[in-house]
PDB file of N, CA, C and O in Angstrom:
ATOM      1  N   UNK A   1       0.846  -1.169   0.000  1.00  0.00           N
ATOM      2  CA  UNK A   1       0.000   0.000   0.000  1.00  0.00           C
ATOM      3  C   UNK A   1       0.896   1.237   0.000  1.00  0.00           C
ATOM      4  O   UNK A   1       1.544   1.457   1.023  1.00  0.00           O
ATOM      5  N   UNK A   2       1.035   2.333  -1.371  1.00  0.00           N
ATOM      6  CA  UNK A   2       1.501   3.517  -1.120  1.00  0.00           C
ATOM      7  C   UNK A   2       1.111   4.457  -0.597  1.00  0.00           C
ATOM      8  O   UNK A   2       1.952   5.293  -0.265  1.00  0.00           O
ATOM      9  N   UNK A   3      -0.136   4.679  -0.343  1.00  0.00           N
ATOM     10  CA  UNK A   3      -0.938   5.684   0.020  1.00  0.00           C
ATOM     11  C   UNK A   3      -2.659   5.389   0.646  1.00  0.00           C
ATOM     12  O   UNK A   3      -3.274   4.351   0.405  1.00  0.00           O
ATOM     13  N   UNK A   4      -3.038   6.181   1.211  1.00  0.00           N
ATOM     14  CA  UNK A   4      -4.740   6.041   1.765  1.00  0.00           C
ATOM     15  C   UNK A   4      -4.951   7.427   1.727  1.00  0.00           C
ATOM     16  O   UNK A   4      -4.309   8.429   2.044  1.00  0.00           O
ATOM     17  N   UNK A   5      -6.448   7.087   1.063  1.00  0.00           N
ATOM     18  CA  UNK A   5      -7.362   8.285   1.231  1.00  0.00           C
ATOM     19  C   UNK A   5      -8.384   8.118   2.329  1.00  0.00           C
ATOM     20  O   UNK A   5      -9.236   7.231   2.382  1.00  0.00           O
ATOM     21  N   UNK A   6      -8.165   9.191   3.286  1.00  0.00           N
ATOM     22  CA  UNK A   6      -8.928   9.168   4.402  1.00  0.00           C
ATOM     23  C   UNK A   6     -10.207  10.384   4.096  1.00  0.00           C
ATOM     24  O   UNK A   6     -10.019  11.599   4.048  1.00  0.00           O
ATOM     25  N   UNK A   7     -11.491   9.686   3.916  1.00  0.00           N
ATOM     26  CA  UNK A   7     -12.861  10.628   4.006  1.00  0.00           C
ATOM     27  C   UNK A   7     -13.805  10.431   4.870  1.00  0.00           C
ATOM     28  O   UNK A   7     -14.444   9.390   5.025  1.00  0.00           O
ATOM     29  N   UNK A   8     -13.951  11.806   5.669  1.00  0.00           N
ATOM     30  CA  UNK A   8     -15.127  12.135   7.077  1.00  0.00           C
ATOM     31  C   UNK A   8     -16.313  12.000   5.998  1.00  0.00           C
ATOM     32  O   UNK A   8     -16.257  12.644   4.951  1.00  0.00           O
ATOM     33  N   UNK A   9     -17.327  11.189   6.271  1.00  0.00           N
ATOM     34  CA  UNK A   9     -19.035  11.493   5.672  1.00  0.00           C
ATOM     35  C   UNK A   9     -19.614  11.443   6.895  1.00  0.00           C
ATOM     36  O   UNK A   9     -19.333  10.765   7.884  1.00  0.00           O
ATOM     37  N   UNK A  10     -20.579  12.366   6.672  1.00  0.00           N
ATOM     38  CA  UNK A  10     -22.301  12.400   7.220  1.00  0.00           C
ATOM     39  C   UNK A  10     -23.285  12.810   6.178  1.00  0.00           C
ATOM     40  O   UNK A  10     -23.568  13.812   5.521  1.00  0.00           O
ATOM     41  N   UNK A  11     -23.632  11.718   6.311  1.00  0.00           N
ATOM     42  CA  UNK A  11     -25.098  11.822   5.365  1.00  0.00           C
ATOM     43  C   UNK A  11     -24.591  12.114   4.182  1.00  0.00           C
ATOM     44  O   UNK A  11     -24.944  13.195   3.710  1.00  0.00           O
ATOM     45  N   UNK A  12     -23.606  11.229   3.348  1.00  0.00           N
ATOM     46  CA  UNK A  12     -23.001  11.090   2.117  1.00  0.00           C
ATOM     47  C   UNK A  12     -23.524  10.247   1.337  1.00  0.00           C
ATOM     48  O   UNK A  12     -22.896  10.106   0.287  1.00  0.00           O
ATOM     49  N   UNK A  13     -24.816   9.375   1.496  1.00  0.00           N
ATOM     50  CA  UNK A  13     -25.007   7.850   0.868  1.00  0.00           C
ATOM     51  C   UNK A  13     -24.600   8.229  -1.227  1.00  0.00           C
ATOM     52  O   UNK A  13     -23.843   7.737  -2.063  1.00  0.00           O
ATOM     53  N   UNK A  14     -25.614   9.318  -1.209  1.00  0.00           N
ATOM     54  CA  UNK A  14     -25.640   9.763  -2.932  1.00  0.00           C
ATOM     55  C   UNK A  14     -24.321   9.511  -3.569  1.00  0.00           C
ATOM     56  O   UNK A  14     -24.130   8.840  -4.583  1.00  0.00           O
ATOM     57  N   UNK A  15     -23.301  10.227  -2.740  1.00  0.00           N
ATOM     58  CA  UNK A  15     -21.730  10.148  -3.367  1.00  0.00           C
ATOM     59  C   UNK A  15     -21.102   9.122  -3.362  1.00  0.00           C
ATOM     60  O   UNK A  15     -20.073   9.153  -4.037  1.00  0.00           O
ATOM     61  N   UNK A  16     -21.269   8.449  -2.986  1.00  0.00           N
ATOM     62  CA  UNK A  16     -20.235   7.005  -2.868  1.00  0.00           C
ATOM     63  C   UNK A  16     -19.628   6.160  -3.685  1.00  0.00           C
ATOM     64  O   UNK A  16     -18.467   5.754  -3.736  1.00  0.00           O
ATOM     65  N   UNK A  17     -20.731   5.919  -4.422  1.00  0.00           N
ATOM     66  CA  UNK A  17     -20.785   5.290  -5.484  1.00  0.00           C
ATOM     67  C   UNK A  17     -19.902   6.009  -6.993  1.00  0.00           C
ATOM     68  O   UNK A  17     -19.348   5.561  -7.998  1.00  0.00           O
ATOM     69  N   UNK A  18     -20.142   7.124  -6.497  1.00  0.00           N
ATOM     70  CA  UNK A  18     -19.884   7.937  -7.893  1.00  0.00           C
ATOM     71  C   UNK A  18     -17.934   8.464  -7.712  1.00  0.00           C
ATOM     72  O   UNK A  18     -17.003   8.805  -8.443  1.00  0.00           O
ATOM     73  N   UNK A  19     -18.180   8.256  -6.440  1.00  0.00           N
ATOM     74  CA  UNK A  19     -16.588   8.840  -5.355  1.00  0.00           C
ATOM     75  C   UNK A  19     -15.421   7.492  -6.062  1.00  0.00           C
ATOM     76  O   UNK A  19     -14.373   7.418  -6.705  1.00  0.00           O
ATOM     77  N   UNK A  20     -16.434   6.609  -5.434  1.00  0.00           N
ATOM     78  CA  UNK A  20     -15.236   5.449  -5.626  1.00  0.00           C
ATOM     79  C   UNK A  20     -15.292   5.250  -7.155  1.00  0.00           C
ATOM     80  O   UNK A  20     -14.205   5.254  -7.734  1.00  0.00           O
ATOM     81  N   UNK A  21     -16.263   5.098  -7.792  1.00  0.00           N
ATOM     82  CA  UNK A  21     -15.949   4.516  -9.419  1.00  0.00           C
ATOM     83  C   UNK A  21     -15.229   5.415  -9.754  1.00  0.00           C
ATOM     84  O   UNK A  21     -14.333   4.991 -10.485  1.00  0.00           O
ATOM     85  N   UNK A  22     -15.151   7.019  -9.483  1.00  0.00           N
ATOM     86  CA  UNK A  22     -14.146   7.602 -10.176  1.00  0.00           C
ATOM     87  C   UNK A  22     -12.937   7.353  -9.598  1.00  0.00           C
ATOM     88  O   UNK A  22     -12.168   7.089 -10.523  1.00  0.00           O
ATOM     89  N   UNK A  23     -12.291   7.291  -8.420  1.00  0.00           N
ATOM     90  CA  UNK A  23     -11.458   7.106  -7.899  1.00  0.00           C
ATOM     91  C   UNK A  23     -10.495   4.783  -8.509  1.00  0.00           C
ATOM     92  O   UNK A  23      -9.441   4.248  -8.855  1.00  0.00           O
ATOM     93  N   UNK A  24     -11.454   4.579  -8.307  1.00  0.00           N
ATOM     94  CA  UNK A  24     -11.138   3.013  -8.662  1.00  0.00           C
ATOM     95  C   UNK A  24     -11.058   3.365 -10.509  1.00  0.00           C
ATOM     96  O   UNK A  24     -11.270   2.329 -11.139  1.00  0.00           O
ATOM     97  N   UNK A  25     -10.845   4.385 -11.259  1.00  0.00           N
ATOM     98  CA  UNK A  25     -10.914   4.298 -12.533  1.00  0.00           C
ATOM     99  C   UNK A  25      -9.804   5.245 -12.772  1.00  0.00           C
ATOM    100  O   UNK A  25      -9.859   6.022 -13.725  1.00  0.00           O
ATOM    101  N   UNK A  26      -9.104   5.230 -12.206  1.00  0.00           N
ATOM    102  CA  UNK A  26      -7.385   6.013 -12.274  1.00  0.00           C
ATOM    103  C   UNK A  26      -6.471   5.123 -12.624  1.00  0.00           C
ATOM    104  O   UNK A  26      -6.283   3.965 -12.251  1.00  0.00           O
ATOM    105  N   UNK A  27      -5.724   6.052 -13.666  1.00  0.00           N
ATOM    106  CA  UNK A  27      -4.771   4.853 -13.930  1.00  0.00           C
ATOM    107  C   UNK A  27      -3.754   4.483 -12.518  1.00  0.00           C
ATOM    108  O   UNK A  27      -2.685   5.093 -12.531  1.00  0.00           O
ATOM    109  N   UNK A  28      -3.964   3.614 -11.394  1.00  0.00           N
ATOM    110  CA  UNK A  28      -2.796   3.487 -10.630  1.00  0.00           C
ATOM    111  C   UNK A  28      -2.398   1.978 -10.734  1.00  0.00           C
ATOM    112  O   UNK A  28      -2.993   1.293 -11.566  1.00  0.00           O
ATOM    113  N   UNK A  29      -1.605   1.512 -10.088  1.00  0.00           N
ATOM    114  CA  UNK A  29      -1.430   0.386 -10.139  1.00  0.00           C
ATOM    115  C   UNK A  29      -2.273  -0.140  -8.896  1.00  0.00           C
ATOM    116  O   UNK A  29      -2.298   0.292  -7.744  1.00  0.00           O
ATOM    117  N   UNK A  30      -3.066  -1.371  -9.569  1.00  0.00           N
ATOM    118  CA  UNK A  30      -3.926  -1.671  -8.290  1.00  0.00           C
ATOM    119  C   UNK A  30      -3.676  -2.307  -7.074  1.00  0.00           C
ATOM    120  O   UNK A  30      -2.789  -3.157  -7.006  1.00  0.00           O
ATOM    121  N   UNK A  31      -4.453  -1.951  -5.958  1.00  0.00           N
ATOM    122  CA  UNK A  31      -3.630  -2.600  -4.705  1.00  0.00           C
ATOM    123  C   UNK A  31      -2.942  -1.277  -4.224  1.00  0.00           C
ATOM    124  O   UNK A  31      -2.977  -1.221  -2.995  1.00  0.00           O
ATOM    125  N   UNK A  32      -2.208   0.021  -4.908  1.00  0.00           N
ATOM    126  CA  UNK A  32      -1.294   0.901  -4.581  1.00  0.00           C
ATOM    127  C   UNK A  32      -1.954   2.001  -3.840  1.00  0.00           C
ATOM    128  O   UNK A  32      -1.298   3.033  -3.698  1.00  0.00           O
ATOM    129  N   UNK A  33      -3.097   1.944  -3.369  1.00  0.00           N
ATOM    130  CA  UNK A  33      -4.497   2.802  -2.263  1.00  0.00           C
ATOM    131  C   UNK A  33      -5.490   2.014  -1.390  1.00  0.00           C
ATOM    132  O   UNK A  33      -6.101   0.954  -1.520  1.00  0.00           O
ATOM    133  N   UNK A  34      -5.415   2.796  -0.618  1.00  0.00           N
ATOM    134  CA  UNK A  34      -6.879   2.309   0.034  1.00  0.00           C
ATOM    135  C   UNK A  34      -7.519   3.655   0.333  1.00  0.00           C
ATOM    136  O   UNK A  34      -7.130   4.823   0.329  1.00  0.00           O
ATOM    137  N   UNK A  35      -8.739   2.976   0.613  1.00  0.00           N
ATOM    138  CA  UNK A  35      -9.883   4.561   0.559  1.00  0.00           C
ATOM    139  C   UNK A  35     -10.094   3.945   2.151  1.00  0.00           C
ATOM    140  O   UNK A  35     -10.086   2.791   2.580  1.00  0.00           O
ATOM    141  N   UNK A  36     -10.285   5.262   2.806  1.00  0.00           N
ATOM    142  CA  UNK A  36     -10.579   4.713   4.409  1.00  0.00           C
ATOM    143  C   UNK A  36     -12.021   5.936   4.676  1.00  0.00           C
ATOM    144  O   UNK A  36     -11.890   7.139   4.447  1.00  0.00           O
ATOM    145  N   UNK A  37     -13.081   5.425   5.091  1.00  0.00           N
ATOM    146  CA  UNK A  37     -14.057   6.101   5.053  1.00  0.00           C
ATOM    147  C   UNK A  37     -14.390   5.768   6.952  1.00  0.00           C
ATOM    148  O   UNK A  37     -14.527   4.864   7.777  1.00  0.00           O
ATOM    149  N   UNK A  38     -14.374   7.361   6.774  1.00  0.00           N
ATOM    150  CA  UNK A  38     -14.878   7.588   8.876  1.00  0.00           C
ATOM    151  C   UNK A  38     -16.408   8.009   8.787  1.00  0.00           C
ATOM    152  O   UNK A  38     -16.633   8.920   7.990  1.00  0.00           O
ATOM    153  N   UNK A  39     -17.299   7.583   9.355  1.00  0.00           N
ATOM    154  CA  UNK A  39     -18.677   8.143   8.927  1.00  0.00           C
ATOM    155  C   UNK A  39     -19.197   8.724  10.040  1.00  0.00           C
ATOM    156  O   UNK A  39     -19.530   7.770  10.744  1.00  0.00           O
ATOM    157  N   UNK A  40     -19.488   9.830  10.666  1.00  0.00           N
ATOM    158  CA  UNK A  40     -20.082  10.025  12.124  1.00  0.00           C
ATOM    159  C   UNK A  40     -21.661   9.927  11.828  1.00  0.00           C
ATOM    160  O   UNK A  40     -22.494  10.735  11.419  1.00  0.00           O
ATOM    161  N   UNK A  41     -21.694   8.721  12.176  1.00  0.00           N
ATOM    162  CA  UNK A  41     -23.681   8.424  12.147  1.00  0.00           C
ATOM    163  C   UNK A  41     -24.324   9.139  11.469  1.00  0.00           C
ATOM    164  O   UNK A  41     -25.036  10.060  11.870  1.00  0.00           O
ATOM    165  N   UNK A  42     -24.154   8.810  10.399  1.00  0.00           N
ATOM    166  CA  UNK A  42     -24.979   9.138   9.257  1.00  0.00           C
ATOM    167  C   UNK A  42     -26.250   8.219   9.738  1.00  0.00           C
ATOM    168  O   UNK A  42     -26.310   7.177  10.391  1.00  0.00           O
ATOM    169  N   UNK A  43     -27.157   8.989   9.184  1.00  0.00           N
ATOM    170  CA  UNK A  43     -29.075   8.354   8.954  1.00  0.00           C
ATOM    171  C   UNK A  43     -29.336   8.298   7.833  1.00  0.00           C
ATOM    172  O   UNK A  43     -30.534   8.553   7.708  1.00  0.00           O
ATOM    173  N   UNK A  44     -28.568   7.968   6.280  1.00  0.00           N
ATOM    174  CA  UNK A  44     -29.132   8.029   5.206  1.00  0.00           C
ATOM    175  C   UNK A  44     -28.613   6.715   3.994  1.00  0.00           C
ATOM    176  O   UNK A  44     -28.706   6.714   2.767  1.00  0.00           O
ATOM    177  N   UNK A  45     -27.966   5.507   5.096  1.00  0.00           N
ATOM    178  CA  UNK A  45     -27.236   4.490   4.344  1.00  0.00           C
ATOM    179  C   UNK A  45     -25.743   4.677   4.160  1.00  0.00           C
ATOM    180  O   UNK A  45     -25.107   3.704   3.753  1.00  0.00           O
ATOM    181  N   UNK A  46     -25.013   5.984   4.449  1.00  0.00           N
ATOM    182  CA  UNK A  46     -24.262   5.784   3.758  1.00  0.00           C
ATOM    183  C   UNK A  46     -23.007   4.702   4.139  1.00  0.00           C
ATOM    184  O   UNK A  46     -22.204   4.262   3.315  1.00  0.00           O
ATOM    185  N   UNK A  47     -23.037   4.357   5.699  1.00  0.00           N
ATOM    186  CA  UNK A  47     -22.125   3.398   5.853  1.00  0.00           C
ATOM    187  C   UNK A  47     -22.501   1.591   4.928  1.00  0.00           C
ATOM    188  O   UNK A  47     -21.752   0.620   4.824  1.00  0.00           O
ATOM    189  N   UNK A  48     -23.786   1.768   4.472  1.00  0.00           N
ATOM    190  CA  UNK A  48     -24.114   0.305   3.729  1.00  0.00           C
ATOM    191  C   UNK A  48     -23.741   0.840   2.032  1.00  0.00           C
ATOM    192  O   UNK A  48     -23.574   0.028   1.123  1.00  0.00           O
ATOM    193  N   UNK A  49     -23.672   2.093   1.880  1.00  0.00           N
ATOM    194  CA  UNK A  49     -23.376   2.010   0.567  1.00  0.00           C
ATOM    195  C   UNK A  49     -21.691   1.569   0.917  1.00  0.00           C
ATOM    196  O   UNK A  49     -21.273   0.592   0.296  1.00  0.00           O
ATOM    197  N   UNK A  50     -20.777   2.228   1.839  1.00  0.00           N
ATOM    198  CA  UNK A  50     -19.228   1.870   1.455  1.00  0.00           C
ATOM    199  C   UNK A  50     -19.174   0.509   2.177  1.00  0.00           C
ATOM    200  O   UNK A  50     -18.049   0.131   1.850  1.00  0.00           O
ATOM    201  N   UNK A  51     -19.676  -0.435   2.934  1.00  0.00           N
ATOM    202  CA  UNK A  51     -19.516  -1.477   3.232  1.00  0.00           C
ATOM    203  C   UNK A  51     -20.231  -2.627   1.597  1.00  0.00           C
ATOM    204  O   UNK A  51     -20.265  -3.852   1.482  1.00  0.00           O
ATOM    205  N   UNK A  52     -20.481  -2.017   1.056  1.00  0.00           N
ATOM    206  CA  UNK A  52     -20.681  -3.149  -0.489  1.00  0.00           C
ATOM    207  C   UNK A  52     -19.938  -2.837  -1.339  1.00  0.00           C
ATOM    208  O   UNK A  52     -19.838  -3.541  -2.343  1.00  0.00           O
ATOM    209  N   UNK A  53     -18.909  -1.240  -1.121  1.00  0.00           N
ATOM    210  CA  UNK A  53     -17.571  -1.265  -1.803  1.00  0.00           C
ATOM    211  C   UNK A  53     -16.267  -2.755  -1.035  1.00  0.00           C
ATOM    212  O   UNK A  53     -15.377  -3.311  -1.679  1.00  0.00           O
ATOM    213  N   UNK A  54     -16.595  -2.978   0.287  1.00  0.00           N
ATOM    214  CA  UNK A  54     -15.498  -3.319   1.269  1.00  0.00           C
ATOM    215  C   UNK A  54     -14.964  -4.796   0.661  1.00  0.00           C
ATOM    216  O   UNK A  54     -13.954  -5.394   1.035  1.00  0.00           O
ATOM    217  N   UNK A  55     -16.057  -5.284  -0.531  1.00  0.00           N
ATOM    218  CA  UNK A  55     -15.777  -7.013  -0.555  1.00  0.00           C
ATOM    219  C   UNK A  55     -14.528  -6.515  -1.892  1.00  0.00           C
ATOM    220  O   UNK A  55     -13.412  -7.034  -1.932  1.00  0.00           O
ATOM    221  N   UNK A  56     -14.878  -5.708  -2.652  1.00  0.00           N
ATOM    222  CA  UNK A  56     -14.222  -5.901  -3.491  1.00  0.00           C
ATOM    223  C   UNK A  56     -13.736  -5.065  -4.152  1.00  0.00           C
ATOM    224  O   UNK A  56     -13.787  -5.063  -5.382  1.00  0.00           O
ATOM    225  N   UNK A  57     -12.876  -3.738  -3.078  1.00  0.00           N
ATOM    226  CA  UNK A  57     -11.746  -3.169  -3.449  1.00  0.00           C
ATOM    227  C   UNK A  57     -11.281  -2.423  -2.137  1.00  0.00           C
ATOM    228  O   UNK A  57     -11.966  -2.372  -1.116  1.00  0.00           O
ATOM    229  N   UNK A  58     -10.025  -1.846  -2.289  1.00  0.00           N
ATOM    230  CA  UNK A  58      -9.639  -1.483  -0.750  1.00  0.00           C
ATOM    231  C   UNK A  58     -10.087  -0.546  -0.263  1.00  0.00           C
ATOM    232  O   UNK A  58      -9.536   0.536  -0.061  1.00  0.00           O
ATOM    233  N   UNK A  59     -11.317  -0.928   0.016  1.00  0.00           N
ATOM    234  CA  UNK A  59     -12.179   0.543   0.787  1.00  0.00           C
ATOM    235  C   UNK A  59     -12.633  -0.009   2.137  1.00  0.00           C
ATOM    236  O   UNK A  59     -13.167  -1.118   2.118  1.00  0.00           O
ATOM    237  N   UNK A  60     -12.494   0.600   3.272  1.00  0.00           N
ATOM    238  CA  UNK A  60     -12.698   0.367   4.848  1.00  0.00           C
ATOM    239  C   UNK A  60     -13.298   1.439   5.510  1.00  0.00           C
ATOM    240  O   UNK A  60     -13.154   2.656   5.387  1.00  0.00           O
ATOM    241  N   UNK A  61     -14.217   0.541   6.459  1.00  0.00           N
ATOM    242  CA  UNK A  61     -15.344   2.035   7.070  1.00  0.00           C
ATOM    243  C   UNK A  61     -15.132   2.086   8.609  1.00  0.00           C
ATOM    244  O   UNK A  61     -15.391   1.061   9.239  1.00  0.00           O
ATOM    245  N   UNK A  62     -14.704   3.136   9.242  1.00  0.00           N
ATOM    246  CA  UNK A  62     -14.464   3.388  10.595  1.00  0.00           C
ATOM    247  C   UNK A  62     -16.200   4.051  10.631  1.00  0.00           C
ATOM    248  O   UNK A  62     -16.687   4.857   9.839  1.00  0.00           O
ATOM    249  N   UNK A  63     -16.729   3.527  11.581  1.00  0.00           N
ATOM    250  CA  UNK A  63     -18.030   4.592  12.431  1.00  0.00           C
ATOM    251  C   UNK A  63     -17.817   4.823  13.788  1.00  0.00           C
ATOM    252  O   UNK A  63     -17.650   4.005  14.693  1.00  0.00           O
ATOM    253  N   UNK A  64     -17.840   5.887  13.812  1.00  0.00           N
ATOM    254  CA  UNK A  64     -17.782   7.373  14.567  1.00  0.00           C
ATOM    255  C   UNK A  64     -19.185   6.786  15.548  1.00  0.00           C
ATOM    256  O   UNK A  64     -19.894   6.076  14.835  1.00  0.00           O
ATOM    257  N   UNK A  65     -19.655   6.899  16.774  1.00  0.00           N
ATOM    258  CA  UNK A  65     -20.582   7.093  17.122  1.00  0.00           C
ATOM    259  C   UNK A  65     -20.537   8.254  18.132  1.00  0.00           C
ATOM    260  O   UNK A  65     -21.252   8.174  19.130  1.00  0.00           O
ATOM    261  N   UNK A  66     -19.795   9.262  17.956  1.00  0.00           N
ATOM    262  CA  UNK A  66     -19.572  10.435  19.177  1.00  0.00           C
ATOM    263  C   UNK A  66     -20.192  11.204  18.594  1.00  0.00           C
ATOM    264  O   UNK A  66     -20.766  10.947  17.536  1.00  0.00           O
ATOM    265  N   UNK A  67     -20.203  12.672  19.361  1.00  0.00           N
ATOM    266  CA  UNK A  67     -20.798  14.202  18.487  1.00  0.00           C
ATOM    267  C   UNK A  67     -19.938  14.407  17.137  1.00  0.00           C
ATOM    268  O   UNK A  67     -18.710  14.416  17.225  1.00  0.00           O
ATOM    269  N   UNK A  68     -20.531  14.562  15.973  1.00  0.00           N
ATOM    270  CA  UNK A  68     -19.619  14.519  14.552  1.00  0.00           C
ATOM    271  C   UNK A  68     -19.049  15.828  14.578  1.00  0.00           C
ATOM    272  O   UNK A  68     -19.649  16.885  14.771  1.00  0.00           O
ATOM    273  N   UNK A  69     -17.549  15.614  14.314  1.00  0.00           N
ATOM    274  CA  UNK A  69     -16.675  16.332  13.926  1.00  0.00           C
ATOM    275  C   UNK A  69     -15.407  15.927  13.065  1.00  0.00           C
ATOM    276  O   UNK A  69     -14.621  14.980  13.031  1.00  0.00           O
ATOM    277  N   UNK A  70     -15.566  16.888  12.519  1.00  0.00           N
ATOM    278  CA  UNK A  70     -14.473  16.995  11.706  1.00  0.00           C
ATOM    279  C   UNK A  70     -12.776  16.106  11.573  1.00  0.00           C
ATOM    280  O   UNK A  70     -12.341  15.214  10.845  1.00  0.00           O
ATOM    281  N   UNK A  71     -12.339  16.748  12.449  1.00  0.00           N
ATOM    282  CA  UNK A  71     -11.244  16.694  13.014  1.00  0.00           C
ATOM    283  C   UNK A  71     -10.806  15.387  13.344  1.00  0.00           C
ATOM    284  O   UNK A  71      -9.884  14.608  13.098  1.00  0.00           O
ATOM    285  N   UNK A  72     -11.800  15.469  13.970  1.00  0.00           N
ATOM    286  CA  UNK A  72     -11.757  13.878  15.100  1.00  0.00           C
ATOM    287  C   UNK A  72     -12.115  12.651  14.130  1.00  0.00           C
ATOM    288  O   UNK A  72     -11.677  11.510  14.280  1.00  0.00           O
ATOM    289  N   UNK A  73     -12.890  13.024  13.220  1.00  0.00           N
ATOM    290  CA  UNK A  73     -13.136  11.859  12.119  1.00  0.00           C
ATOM    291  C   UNK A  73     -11.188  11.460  11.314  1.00  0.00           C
ATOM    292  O   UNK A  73     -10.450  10.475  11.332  1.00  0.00           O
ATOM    293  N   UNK A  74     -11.082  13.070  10.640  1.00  0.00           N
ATOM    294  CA  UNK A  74      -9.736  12.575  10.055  1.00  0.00           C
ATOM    295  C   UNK A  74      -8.421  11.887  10.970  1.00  0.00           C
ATOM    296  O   UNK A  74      -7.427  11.374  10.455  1.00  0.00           O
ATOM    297  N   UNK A  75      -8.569  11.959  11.814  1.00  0.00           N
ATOM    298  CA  UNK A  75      -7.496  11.287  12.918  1.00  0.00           C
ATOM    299  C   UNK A  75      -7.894  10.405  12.849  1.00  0.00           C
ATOM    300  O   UNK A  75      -7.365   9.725  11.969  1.00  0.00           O
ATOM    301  N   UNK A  76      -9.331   9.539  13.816  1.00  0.00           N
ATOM    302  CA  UNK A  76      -9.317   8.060  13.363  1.00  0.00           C
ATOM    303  C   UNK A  76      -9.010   7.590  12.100  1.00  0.00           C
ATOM    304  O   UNK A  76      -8.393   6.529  12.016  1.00  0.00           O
ATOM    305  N   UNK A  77      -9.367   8.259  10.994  1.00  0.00           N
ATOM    306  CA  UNK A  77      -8.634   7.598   9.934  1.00  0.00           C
ATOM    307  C   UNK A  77      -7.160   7.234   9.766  1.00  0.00           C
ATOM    308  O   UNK A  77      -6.721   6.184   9.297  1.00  0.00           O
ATOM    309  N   UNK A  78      -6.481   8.264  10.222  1.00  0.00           N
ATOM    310  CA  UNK A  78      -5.616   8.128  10.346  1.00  0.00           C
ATOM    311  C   UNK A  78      -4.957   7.175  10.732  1.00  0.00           C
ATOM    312  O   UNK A  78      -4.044   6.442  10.352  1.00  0.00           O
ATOM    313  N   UNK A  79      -5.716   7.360  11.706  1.00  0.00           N
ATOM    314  CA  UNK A  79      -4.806   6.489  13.231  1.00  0.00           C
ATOM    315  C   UNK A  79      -4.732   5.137  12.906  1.00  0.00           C
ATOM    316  O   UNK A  79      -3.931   4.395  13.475  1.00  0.00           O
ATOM    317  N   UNK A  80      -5.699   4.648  11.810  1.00  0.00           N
ATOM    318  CA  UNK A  80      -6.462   3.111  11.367  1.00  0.00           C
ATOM    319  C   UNK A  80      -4.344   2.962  10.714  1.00  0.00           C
ATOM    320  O   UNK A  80      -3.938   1.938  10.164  1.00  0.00           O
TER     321      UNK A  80
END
């Protein structure tokens, strides 16, 4: 793994889909990313839309269940 993209959502379900196909349609060499998705309790699916990315490409979902912020989302990603 060369690199991870770490993204905070709330209430992102719409984008996901459209996030990763563009992102999974770069020329990189595959395997050379992972997408790390922090979600602070979203109410609109969006942790079930990136958990049906999770079987079959390197995308991983941290959930947040504290007061959503910012900050604190990109660090757990991090920290993963």
């Amino acid at each position: 793994m060369q690199f991870s993209v770490v993204i905070p959502t709330l209430d992102e379900a719409d984008h996901i889909d459209p996030l990763l196909t563009r992102l999974f349609a770069l020329d990189l060499v595959p395997g050379s990313f992972e997408v790390i998705f922090v979600d602070d309790g979203s109410r609109d699916g969006t942790p079930g839309r990136v958990r049906a990315w999770e079987a079959q490409a390197n995308v991983r979902l941290i959930e947040r269940h504290e007061q959503p912020d910012l900050a604190g989302s990109i660090l757990a990603g991090v920290a993963l």
